[in-house]
C-alpha positions as CSV (number, residue, x, y, z in Angstrom):
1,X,16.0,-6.2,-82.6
2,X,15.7,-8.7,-85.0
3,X,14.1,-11.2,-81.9
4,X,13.0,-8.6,-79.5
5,X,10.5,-11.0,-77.9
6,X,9.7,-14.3,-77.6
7,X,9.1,-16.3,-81.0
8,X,5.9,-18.3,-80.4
9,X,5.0,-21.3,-82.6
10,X,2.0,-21.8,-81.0
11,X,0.3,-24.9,-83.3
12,X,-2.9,-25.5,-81.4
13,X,-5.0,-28.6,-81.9
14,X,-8.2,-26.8,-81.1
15,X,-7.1,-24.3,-78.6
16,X,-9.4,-21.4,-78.0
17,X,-8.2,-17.4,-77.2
18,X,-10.3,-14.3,-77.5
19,X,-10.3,-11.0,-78.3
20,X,-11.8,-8.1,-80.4
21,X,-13.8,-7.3,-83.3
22,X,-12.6,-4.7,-85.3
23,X,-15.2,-2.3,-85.3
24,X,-17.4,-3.1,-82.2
25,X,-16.8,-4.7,-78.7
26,X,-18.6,-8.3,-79.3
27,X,-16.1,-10.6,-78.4
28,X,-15.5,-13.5,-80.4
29,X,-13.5,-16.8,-79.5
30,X,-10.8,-18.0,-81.8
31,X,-10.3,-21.8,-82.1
32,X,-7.4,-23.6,-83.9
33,X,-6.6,-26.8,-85.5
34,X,-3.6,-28.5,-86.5
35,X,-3.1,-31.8,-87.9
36,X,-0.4,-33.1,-90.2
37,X,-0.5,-35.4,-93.7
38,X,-3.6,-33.1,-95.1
39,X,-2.8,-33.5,-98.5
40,X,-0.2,-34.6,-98.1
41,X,1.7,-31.7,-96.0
42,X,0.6,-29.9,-92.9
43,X,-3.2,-28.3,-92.5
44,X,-4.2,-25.3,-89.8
45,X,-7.4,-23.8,-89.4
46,X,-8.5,-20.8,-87.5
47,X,-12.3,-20.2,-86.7
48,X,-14.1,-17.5,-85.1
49,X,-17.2,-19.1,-83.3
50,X,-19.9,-18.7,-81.0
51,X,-18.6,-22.1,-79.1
52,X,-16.0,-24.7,-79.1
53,X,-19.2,-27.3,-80.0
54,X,-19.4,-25.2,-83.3
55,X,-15.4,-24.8,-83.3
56,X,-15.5,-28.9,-83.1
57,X,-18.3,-29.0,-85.9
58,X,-16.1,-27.0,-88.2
59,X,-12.9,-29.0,-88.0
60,X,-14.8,-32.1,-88.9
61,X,-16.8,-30.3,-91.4
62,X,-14.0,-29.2,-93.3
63,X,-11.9,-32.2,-93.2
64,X,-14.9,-34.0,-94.6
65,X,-14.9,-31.8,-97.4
66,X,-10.9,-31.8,-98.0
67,X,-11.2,-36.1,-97.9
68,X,-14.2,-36.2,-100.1
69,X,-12.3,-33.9,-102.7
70,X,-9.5,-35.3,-102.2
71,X,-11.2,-38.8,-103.4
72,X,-12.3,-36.7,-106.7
73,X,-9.3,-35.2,-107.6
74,X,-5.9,-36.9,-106.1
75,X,-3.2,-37.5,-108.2
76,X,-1.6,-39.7,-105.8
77,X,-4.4,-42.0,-104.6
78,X,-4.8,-44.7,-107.7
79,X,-8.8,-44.6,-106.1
80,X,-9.6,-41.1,-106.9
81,X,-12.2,-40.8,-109.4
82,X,-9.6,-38.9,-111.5
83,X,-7.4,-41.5,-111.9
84,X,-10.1,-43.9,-112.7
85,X,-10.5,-41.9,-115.3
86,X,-7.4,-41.6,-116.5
87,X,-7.5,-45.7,-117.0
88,X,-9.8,-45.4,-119.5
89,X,-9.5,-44.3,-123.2
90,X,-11.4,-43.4,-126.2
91,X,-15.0,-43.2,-125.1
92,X,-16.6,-40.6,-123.2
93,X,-16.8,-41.2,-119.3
94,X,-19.5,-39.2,-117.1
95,X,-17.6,-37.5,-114.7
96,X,-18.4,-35.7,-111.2
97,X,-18.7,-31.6,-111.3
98,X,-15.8,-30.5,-109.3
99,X,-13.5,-33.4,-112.0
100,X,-15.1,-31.2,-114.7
101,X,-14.4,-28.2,-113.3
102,X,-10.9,-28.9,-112.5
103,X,-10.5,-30.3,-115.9
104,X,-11.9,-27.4,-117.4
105,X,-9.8,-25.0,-116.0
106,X,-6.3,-26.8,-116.9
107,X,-8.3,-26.3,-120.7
108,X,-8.1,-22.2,-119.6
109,X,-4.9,-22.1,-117.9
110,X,-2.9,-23.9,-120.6
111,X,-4.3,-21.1,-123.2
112,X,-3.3,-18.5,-121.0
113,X,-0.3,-19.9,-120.0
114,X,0.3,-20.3,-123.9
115,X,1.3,-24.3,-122.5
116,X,3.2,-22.8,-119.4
117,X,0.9,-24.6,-117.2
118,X,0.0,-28.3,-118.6
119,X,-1.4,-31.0,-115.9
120,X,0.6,-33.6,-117.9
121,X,3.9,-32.0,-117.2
122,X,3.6,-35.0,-115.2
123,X,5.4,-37.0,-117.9
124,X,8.5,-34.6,-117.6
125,X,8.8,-34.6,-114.0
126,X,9.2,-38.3,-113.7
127,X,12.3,-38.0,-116.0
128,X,13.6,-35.9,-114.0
129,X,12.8,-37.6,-110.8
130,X,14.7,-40.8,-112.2
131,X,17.6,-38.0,-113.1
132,X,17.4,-37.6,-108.9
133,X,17.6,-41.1,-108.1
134,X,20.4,-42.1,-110.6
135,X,22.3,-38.6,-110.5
136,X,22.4,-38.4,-114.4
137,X,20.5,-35.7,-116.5
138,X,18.0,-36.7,-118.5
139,X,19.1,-36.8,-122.5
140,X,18.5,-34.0,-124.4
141,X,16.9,-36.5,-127.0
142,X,14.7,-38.3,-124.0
143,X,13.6,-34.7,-123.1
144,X,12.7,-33.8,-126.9
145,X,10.7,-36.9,-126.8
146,X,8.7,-36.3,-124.0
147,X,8.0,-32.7,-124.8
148,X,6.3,-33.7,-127.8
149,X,4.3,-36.3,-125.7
150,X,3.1,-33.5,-123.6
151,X,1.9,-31.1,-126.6
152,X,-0.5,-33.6,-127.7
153,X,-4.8,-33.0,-126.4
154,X,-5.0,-35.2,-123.2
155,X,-8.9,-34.7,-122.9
156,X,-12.1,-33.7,-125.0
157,X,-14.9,-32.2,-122.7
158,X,-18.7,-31.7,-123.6
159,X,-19.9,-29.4,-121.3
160,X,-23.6,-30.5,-122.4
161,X,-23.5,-34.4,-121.3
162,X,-20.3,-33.7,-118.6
163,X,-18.6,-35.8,-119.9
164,X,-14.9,-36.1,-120.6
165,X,-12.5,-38.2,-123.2
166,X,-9.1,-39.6,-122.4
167,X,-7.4,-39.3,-125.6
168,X,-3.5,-39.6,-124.9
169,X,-1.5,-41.7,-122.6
170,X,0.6,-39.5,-121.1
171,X,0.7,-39.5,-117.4
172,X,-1.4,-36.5,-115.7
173,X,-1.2,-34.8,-112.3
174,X,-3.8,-32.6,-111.7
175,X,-1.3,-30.5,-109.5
176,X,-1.0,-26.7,-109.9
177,X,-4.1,-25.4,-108.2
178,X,-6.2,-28.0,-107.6
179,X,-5.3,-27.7,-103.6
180,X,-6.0,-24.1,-103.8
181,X,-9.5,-25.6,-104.9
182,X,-10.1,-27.7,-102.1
183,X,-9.1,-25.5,-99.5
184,X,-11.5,-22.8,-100.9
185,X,-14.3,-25.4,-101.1
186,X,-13.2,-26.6,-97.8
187,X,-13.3,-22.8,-96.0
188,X,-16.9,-22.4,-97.9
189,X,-18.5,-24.7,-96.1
190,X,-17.0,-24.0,-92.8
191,X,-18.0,-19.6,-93.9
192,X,-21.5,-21.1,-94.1
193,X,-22.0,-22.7,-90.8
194,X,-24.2,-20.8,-88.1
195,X,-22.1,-19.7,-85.4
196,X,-18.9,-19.3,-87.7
197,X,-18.0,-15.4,-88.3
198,X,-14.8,-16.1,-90.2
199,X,-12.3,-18.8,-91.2
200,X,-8.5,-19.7,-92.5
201,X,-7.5,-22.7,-93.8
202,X,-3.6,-23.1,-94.4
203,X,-2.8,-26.6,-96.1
204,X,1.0,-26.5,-97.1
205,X,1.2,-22.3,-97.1
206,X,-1.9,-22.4,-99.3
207,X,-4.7,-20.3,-98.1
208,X,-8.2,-18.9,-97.8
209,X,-9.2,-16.7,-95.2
210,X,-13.1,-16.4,-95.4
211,X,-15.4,-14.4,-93.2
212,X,-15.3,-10.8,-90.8
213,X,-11.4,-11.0,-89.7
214,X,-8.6,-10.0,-91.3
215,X,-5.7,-12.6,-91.1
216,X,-2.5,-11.6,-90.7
217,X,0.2,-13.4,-93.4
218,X,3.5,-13.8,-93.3
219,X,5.4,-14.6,-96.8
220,X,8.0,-17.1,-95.9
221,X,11.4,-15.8,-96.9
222,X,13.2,-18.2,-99.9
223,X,16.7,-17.6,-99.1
224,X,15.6,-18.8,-95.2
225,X,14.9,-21.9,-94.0
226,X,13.4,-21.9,-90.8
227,X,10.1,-21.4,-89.5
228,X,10.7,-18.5,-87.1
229,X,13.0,-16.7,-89.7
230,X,11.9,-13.2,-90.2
231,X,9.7,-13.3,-93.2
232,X,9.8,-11.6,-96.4
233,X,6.5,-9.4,-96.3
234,X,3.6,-9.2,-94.1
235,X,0.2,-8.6,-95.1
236,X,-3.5,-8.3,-93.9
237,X,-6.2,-10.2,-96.1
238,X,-9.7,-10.8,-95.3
239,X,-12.0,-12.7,-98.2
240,X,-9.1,-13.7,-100.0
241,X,-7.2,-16.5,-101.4
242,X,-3.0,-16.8,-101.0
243,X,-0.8,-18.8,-102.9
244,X,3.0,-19.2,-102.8
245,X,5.1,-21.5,-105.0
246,X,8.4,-21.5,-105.1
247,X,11.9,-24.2,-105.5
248,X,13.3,-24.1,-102.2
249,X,11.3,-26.7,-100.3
250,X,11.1,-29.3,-102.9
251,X,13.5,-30.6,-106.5
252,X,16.2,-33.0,-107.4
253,X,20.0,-32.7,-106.2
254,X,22.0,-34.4,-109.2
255,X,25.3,-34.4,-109.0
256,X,25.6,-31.7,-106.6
257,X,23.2,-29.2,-108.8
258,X,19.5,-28.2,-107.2
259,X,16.6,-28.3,-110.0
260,X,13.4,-27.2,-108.8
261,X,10.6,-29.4,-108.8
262,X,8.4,-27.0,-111.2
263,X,9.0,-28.3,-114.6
264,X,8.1,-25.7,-118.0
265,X,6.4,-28.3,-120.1
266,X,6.9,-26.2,-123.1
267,X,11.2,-27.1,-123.0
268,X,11.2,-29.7,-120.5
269,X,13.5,-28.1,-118.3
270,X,12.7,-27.1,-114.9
271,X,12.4,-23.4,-113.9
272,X,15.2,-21.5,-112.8
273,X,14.5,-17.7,-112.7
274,X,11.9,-17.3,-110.3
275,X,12.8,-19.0,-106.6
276,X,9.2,-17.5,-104.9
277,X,5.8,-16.2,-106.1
278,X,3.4,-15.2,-103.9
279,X,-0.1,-14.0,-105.2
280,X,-3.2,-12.4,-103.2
281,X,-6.4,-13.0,-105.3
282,X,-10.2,-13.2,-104.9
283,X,-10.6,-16.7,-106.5
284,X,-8.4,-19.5,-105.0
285,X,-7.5,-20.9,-108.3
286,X,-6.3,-18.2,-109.7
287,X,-3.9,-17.5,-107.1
288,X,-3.0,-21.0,-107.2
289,X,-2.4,-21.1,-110.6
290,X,-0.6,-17.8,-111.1
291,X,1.7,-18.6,-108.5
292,X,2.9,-21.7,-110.0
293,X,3.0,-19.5,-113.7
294,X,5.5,-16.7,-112.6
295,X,7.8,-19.5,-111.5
296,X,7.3,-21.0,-114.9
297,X,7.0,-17.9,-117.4
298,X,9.1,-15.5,-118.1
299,X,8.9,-12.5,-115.4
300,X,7.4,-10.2,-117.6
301,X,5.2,-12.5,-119.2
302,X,4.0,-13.4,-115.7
303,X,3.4,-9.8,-114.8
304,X,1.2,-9.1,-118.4
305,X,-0.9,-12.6,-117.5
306,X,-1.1,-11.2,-114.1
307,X,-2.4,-7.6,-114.6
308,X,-4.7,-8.8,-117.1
309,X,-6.8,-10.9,-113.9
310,X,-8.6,-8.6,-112.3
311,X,-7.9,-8.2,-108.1
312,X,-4.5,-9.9,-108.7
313,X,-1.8,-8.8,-106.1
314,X,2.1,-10.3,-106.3
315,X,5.0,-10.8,-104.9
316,X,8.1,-12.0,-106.7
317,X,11.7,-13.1,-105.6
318,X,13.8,-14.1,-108.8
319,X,16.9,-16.4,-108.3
320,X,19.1,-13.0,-108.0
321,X,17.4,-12.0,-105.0
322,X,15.8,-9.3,-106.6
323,X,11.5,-8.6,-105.1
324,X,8.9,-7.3,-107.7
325,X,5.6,-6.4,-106.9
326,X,2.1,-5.5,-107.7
327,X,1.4,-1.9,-107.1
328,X,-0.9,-2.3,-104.7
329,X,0.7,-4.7,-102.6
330,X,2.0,-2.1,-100.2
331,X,-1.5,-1.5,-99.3
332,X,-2.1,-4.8,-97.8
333,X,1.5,-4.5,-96.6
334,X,2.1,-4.0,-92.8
335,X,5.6,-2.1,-92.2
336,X,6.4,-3.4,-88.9
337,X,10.1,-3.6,-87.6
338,X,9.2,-7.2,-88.0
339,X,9.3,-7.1,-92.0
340,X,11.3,-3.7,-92.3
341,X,14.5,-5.4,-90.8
342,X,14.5,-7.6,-93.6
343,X,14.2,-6.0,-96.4
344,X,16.3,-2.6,-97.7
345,X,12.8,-0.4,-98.7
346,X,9.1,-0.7,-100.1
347,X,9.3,-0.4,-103.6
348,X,8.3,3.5,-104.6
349,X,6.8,2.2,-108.3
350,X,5.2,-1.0,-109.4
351,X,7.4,-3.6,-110.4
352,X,10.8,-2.0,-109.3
353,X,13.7,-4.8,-108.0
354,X,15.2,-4.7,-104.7
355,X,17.7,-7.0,-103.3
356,X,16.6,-8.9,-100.6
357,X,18.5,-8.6,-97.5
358,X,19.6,-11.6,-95.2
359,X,21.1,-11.2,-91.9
360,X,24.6,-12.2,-90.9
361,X,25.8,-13.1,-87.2
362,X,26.1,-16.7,-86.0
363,X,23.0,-18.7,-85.4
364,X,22.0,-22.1,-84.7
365,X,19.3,-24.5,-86.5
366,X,17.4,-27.3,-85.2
367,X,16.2,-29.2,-87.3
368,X,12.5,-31.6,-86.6
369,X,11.2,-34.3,-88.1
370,X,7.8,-35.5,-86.2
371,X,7.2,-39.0,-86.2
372,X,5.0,-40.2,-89.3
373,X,1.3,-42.0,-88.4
374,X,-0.8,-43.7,-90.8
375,X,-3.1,-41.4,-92.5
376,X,-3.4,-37.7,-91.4
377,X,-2.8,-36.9,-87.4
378,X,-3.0,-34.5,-84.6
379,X,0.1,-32.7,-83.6
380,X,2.3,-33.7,-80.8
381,X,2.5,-31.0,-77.9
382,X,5.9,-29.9,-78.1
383,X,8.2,-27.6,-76.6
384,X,12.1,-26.6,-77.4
385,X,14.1,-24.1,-75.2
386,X,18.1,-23.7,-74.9
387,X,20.0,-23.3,-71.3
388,X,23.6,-22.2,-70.7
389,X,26.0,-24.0,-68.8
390,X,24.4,-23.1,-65.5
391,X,21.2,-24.9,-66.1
392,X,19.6,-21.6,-67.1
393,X,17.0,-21.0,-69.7
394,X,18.4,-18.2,-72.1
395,X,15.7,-18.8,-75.0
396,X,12.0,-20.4,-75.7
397,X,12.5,-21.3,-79.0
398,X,8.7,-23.0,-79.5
399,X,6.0,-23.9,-77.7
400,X,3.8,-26.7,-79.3
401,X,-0.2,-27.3,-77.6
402,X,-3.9,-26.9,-77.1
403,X,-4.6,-25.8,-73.7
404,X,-2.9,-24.0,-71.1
405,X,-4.1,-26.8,-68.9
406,X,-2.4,-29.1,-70.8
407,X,0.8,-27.6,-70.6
408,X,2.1,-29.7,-67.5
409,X,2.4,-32.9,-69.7
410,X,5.2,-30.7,-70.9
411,X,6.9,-32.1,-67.8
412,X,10.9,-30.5,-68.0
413,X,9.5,-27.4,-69.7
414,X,6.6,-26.9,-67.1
415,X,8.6,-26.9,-64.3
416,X,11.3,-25.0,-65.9
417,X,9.8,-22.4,-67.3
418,X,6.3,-22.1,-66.9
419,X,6.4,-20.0,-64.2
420,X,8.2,-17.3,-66.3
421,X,6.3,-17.5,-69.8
422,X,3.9,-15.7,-70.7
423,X,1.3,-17.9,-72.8
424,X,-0.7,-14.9,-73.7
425,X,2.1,-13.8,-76.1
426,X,-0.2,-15.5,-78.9
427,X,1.0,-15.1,-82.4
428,X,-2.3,-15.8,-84.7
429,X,-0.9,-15.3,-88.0
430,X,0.0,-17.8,-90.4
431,X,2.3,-18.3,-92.9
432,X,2.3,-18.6,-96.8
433,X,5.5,-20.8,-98.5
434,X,6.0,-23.0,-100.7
435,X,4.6,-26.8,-100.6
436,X,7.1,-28.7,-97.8
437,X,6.8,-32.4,-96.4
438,X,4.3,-32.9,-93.4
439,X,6.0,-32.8,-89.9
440,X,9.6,-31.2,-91.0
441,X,10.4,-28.3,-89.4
442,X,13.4,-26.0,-88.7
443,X,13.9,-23.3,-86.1
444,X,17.1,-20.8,-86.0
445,X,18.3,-19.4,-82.5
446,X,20.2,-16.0,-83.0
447,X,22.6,-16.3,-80.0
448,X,19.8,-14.0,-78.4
449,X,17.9,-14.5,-75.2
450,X,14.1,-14.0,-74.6
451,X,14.6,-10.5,-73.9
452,X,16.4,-9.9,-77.4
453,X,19.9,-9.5,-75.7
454,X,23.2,-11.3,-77.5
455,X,24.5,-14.0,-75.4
456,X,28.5,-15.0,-74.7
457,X,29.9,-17.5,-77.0
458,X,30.0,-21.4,-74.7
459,X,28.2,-24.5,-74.2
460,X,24.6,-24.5,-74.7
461,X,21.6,-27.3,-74.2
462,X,19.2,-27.6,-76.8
463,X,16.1,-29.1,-75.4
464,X,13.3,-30.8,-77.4
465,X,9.9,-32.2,-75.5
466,X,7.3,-34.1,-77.0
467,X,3.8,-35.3,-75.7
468,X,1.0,-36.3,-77.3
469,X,-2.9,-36.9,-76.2
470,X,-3.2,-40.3,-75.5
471,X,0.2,-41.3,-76.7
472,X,4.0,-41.0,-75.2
473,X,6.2,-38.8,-73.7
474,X,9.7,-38.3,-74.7
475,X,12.9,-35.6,-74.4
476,X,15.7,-35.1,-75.9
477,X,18.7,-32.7,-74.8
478,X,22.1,-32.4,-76.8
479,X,25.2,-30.1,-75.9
480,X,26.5,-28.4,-78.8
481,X,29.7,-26.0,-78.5
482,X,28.7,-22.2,-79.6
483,X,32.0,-20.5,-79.6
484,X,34.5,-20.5,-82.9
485,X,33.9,-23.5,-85.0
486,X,30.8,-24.2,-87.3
487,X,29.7,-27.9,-86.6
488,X,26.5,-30.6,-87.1
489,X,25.1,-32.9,-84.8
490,X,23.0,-35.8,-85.9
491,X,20.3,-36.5,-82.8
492,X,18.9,-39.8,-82.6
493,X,15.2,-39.9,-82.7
494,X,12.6,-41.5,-80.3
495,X,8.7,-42.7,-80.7
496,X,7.4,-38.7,-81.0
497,X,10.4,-37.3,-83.2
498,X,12.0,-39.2,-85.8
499,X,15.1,-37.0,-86.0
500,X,17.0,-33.7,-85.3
501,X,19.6,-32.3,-85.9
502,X,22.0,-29.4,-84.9
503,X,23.7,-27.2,-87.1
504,X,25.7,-24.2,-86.0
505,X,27.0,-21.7,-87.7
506,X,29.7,-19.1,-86.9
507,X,29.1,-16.8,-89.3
508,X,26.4,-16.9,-92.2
């Protein structure tokens, strides 16, 4: 069944588990962070070390590295050394290695992108953002304008004297796969600390999995929502960098229309046939990069580009539903029921379409917003169960924490359910989606218990509990009617959870 067992959410702030290595019995402990506003969406790290001193070392160690790179290379903080640079004009500017680099390879993916990939797309998206605020498409003439702005040479490099020139005045972003970057540099100099066998870093379904362990993906699934939908592929990596990018977490609504967010510089118009790239590679740019290229190429196109990088692996979902992949993506595939339910059949040739297949059946969504802190911050505990009518828990739906000793700040659930739960159900894996705003969340219930049976249509209690470490304690509970009509409830939020909502569904 599609929820045989109990989904686990299990977002640890540096919890610690154990188990096996693959090929001998040395047992390794496993240590987890989670923090939020990391670049500006959500970061977890996994590390396999010899102590939770060396666990603790890590997590500031790479945070460190993301903040001093982020100081470098931000877009979005008018500090960075980048756009310091960008202030100036004409005359050539001495500029750090990793801004060289960085500018250096936008030079390379622009060529091989034949302009598909441009870091001053920039200019484009802001006309289209203002489309999104006053609900009128941008000019055709406005767009034709701006085009030409973005064909011009931005920068001149000398590679001798590092130096670069700012040449135009178009705005730049230095978006793409420049977080792909940091969270490779990031997970190298966690890999490199003694006591660390292996790490993952996941900032915003971006990822690098250094070390001795093979991680365990799963590709978030574009036509769902919600974090514990079934996903669209799962797959084992180890020494590898992931990359999804994709229009369904982020664009404009005008006028009742979604654009995506990922603009083609080349016509100005933002990309429509792709909705989800994923792409497995050896160099974190390059998965970064090519991720963001099949959205804006042409499919084929993307393919060509693609097999012409060596140790390139993909997976595509075009607007049509239709999945294309790389040949050998099947062999990093794992064909559980978990992934098999979702899709009709592994592809039997390289790049053969397939529809993908959603689910019907009625279901419910809650919807979480956490509570916004200045600069980045540590997950809240949470938990969120449903009961029937008689008070009952039918379903764990997440359970948010660090420590099992912890757990009793989770007051309602702890003496609910604790007694029943079995907190060894650890799901490790991670997930790979597109880019989504820090501490938004959704979860679906499938009208299923925790033992995978359907439950009668009635009443039910959603339940959402939030502590945090030094902070406050708040629940919410809200009553929604699960029999023949579809309906939303708006839940007003409290000091831990800025909002929720309720949305069910009779039938999809």
């Amino acid at each position: 069944m599609r929820f045989s067992r109990v989904i686990i959410f299990l977002f640890l702030i540096t919890g610690l588990f154990s188990y096996r290595k693959a090929n001998n019995n040395e047992s390794l402990q496993v240590y987890l962070s989670h923090f939020e506003n990391v670049l500006g969406t959500s970061f977890e790290m996994k590390v396999s070390a010899e102590s939770s001193e060396i666990a603790d070392q890590a997590e500031e160690i790479a945070l460190a590295e993301i903040d001093r790179l982020s100081g470098i290379l931000s877009g979005y903080d008018s500090a960075s050394e980048f756009n310091k640079w960008q202030k100036t004009l004409g005359h050539p500017v001495s500029i750090s290695t990793e801004l060289f680099d960085v500018l250096t390879l936008f030079d390379q993916w622009q060529s091989l992108t034949h302009g598909g990939l441009n870091a001053s797309s920039q200019a484009v998206s802001l006309l289209w953002k203002e489309a999104g605020k006053t609900q009128k498409l941008p000019a055709a003439s406005d767009i034709d304008i701006v085009v030409k702005q973005v064909q011009q040479t931005h920068w001149l490099l000398d590679p001798v004297n590092q130096t670069a020139t700012h040449v135009s005045i178009v705005p730049l972003m230095t978006n793409t796969f420049v977080k792909s970057y940091i969270i490779n540099a990031a997970a190298r100099k966690v890999r490199d600390i003694p006591g660390i066998k292996s790490v993952m870093i996941n900032i915003g379904g971006d990822i690098v999995a250094l070390g001795e362990v093979k991680e365990e993906v799963h590709i978030s699934n574009p036509l769902a929502n919600a974090e514990n939908d079934m996903p669209l592929s799962i797959i084992k990596v180890d020494n590898k960098a992931v990359a999804t990018s994709g229009n369904y977490k982020r664009g404009f609504m005008i006028n009742g229309q979604w654009y995506s967010h990922i603009i083609d510089p080349r016509t100005g118009m933002p990309a429509t046939n792709v909705i989800s790239a994923t792409v497995v590679a050896d160099n974190a740019t390059d998965a970064g990069a090519l991720a963001t290229a099949f959205n804006v190429l042409d499919l084929q196109e993307g393919m060509q580009l693609a097999k012409s990088i060596p140790g390139i692996d993909y997976l595509v979902i075009t607007k049509d539903g239709e999945r294309f992949e790389s040949r050998d993506w099947h062999a990093m595939e794992q064909k559980t029921s978990k992934s098999a339910e979702l899709n009709l059949a592994f592809n039997t040739g390289i790049e053969q379409p397939q529809k993908v297949l959603l689910q019907g059946g009625p279901e419910l969504t809650i919807n979480l917003e956490l509570s916004k802190f200045e600069g980045r911050f540590r997950r809240p505990f949470v938990a969120i169960w449903i009961e029937n009518s008689n008070k009952e828990t039918v379903r764990n739906l997440a359970l948010w924490f660090n420590k099992p000793k912890w757990l009793p700040d989770l007051k309602s659930w702890y003496i609910k359910n604790y007694a029943t739960y079995n907190t060894s159900q650890t799901d490790l894996s991670t997930i790979s989606s597109a880019t989504r705003p820090p501490g938004e969340y959704a979860l679906k219930w499938d009208m299923k218990d925790d033992k995978g049976n359907s439950v009668p249509p009635g009443k039910y209690t959603v339940y959402i509990e939030a502590a945090r470490e030094h902070g406050t304690y708040q629940l919410i509970k809200q009553e929604i009617d699960c029999r023949n009509k579809s309906q939303s409830i708006q839940i007003k939020g409290n000091v831990e959870i800025a909002a929720a909502s309720l949305e069910y569904k009779k039938n999809k």
